[in-house]
Each structure stands twice: as C-alpha cells, then as structure tokens.
C-alpha positions as CSV (number, residue, x, y, z in Angstrom):
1,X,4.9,-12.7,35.5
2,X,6.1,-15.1,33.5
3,X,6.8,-14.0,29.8
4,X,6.7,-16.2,26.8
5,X,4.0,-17.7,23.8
6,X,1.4,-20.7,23.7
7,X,1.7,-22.4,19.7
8,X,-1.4,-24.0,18.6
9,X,-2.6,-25.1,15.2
10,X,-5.8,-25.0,13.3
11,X,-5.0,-28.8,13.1
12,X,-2.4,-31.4,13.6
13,X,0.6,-31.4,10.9
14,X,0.1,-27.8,10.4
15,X,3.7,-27.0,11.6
16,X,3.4,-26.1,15.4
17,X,7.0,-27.7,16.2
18,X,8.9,-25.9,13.0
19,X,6.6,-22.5,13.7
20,X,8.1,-23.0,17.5
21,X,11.1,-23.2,16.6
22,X,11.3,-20.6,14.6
23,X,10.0,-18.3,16.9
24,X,12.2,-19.6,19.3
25,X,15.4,-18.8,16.9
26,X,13.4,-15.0,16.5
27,X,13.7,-14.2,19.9
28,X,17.1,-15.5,21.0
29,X,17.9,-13.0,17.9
30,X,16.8,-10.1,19.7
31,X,19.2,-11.1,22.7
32,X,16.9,-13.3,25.3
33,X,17.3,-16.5,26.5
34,X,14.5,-18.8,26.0
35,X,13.4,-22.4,26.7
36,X,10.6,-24.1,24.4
37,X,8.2,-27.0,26.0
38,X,6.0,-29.7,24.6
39,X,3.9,-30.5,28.0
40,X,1.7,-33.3,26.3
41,X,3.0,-35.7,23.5
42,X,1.6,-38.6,21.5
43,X,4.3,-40.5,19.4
44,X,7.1,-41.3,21.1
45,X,10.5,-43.7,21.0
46,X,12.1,-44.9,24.3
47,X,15.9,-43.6,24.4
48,X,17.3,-46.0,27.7
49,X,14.5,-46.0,30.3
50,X,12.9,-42.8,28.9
51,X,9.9,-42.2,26.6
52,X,10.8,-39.5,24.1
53,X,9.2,-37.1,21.4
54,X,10.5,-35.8,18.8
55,X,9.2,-32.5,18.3
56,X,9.8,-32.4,22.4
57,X,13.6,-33.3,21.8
58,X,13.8,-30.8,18.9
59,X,12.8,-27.8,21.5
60,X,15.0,-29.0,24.1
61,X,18.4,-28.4,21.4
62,X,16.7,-24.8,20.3
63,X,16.7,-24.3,24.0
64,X,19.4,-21.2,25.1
65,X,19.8,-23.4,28.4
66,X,20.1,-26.9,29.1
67,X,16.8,-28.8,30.7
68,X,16.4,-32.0,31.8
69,X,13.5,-33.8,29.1
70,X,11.0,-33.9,32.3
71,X,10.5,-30.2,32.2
72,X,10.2,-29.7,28.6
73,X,7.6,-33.2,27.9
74,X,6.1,-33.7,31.7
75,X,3.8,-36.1,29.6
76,X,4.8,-38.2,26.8
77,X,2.7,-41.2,25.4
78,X,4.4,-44.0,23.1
79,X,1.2,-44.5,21.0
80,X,0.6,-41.5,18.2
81,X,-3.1,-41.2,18.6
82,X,-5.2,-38.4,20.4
83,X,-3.5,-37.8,24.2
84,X,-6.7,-38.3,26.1
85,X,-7.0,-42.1,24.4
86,X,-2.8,-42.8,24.8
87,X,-2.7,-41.5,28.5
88,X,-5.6,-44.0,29.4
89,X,-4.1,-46.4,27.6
90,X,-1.2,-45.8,30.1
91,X,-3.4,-45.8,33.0
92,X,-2.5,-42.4,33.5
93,X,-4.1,-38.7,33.4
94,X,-2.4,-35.6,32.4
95,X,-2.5,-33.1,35.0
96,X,-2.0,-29.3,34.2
97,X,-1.2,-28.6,37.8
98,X,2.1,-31.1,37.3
99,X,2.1,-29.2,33.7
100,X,1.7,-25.8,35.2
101,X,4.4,-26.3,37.9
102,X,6.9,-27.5,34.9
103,X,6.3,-24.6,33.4
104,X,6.8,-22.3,36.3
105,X,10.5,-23.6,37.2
106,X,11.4,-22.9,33.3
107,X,10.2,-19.4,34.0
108,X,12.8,-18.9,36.3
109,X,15.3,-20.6,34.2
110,X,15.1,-18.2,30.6
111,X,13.9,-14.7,29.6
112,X,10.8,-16.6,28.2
113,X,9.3,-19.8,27.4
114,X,7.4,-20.8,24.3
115,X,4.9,-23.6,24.8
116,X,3.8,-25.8,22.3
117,X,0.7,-27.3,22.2
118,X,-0.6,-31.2,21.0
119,X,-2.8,-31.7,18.0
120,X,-5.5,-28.5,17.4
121,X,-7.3,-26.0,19.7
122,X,-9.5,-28.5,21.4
123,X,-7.4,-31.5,21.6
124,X,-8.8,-33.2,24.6
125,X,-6.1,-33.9,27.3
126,X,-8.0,-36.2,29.9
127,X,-11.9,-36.3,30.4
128,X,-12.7,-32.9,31.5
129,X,-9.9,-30.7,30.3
130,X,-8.3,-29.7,26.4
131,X,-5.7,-28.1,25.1
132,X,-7.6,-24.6,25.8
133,X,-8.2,-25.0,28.8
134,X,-4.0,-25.7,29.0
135,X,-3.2,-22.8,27.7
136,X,-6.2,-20.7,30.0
137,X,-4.0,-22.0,32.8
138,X,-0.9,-21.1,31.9
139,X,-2.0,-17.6,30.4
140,X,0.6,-16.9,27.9
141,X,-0.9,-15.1,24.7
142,X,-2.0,-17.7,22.1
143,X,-0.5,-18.0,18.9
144,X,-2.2,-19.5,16.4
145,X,-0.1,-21.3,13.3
146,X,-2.5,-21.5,9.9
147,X,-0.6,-24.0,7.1
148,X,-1.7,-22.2,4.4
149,X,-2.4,-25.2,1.9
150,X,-6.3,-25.5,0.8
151,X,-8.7,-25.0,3.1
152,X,-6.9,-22.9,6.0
153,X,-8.8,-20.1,5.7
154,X,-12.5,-22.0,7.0
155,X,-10.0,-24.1,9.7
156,X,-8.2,-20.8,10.5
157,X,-11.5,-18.7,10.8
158,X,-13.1,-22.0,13.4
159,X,-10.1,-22.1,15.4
160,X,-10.0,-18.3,16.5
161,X,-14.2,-18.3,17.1
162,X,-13.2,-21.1,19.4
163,X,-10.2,-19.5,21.1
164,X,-12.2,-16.2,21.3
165,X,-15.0,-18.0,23.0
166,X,-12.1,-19.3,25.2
167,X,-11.3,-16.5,26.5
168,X,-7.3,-16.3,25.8
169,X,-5.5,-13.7,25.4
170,X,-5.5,-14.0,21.7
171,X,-2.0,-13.1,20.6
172,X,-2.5,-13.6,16.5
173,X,-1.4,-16.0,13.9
174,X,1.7,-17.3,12.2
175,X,1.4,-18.7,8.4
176,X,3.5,-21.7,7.8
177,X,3.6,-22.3,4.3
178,X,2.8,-25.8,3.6
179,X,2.8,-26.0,-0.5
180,X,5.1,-24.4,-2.8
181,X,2.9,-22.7,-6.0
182,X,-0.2,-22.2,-3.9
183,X,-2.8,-21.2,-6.4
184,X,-3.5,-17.5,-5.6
185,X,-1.5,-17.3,-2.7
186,X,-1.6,-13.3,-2.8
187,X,-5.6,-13.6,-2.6
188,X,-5.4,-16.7,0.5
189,X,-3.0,-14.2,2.3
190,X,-5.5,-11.3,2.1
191,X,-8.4,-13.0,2.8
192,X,-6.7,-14.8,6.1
193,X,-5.6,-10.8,7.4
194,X,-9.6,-9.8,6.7
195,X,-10.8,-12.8,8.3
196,X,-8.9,-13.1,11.1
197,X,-8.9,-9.5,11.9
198,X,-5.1,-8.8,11.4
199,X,-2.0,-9.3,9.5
200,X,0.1,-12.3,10.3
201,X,3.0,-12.1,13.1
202,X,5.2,-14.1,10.8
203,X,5.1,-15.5,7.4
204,X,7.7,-18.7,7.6
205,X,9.0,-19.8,4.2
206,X,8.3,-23.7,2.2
207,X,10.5,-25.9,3.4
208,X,11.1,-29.5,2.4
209,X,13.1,-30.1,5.6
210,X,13.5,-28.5,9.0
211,X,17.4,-26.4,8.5
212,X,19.8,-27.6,11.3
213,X,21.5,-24.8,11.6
214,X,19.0,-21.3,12.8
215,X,18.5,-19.0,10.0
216,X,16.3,-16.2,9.7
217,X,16.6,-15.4,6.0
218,X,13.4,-16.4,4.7
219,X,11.3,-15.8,7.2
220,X,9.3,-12.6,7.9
221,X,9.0,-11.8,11.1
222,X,6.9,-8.3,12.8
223,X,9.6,-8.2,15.3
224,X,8.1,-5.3,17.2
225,X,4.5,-6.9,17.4
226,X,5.6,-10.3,18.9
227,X,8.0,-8.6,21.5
228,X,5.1,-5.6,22.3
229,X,3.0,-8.8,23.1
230,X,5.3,-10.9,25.2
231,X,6.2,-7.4,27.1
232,X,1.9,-6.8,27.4
C-alpha cells in the first residue's frame, strides 16, 4: 500500500505548503525518500507553455527525487479563486481518477508521498466532489494543520467534526504558528489538545519567511507518532 500523509487546513492561508514541507524535510530526516504533490491549484504563472503554482513548485524542489510538474500539480488553474469556479472557467473538470493515478506512479517512485490539499476541508473540486472526498480516495491518514492565531480553536474544532463525519482516517493535527506574542498561547495550546482529543504531531515555529535551506531546529516534531501512523 502506498505510504505517505494528506495536509489539509482549517482554512486557506493557514500554512498547508510550509506545514508540508516541513514534514516533508522530517521524514527525509529519518532516512526515506519522499515526493510531495499539490493535485489541485488555484493561482498560478505560466513558465514557457506551462501553468505553474507556487506552493506546487515549492514541493517539487523538497522532493528527494526528481518529477516532472504533471505528477506533482495534475491540475493547475491561472485564476486564484475557489478550484471548482477556475476549472469551469477553463472548461475543464478535475478528475480524482487522473488525480488518483498521479498519485499511484509517485508511490512507486519514493518511500512516501505527502499530498497537499487546496483551500479547507470542504473545498469543492468540481460539482459533486471536494477536497474530502480527494483525500477518501486516496486514503492516506489526514493531517490536519491549525494556524494558531485567534480563532483556531472553533475552526479547528469544525474541521475535525467534518473530517470525522468523513470518515478518514484521521491522522491528527499540526500547529503552525501564525503570530508571534499570541495572547495566552500556553492556554490556546491546551485547549486545542482537549478539544481535539490529542496533543499536536508537530508544533512548527513563527516564521516571517519560508528558510531555503531545511532545518529542523525550531520545530517540534513527535517523530515516533507520525512514523507509527504512516507504518499503520
């Protein structure tokens, strides 16, 4: 079976590409290969004849192999607005059979392979199909990443009632630091690990940029959690 994580966030700009790659830098630190993949994007720049994403392109570098963009972003959509409205925009549908086959020949190509998802939990994709039904499909164990800012604990607490109601296999949660001097950041912490029914899988440091170069420093990571549940 194939191993790896599907990211999600309680909302867009919560920091599902820098919680990604993170994770992505995590594992290849325990010794395996790994591949990340954006398989729907909104927001894009064309690079030659080629529609590109950013967060997309940022996985493909953090990748341990190199894949061709088509694999990583099967759909990519210029305009930065919800995917469902910029694919029929396009005239086109995302399909998570084309999706689902991308990810199967990345399988074969890495140890594992983190997916990242578009926007929140239920992002629609096309009429009849959202992000969680994406992630149903390709049956990784779902990650949710919290930016702990104001408010994440009611978004946080929403998202995992919907992904439970899903019925994923719920992996647990990553908190992305979003502000600095978060007033009582101790208590926001505590009350996100009662809520949510566990402690968090990682806790990744503020920072005002993405670093270039992979370090693990500030970031907490429960190592033997996250590679119990890829092994499960």
């Amino acid at each position: 079976m194939p191993r790896g994580f599907f990211v999600t966030g309680t909302d867009t700009e919560v920091g599902k590409t820098h919680a990604t790659v993170r994770l992505m830098r995590f594992l290849k630190s325990q010794g395996l290969s790994v591949i990340g993949m954006k398989p729907v994007a909104s927001g894009a720049r064309k690079v030659g004849e080629r529609w590109v994403n950013e967060d997309a392109l940022a996985l493909q570098r953090e990748s341990s192999v190199p894949i061709d963009y088509q694999y990583i972003n099967p759909f990519v959509f210029e305009r930065p607005v919800s995917p469902h409205i910029a694919a029929e925009a396009m005239g086109v549908r995302v399909n998570l059979d084309r999706i689902s086959q991308a990810f199967c020949h990345l399988s074969t190509l890495a140890d594992c392979v983190v997916v990242e998802g578009v926007g929140g939990w239920r992002v629609p994709l096309n009429a009849d199909e959202d992000v969680a039904d994406l992630a149903l499909k390709l049956s990784l164990p779902v990650l949710q990443v919290v930016g702990i800012r104001l408010g994440c604990i009611n978004h946080a607490r929403l998202t995992q009632e919907s992904m439970i109601a899903s019925e994923v296999n719920l992996g647990g949660w990553i908190a992305n630091w979003l502000v600095p001097d978060l007033p009582y950041a101790a208590e926001v912490m505590a009350s996100l690990d009662h809520e949510l029914g566990r402690k968090a899988l990682a806790e990744l440091a503020f920072q005002t940029v993405e670093i270039v170069q992979p370090s693990l420093d500030e970031d907490c990571w429960r190592g033997d959690e996250i590679l119990r549940l890829m092994a499960a």
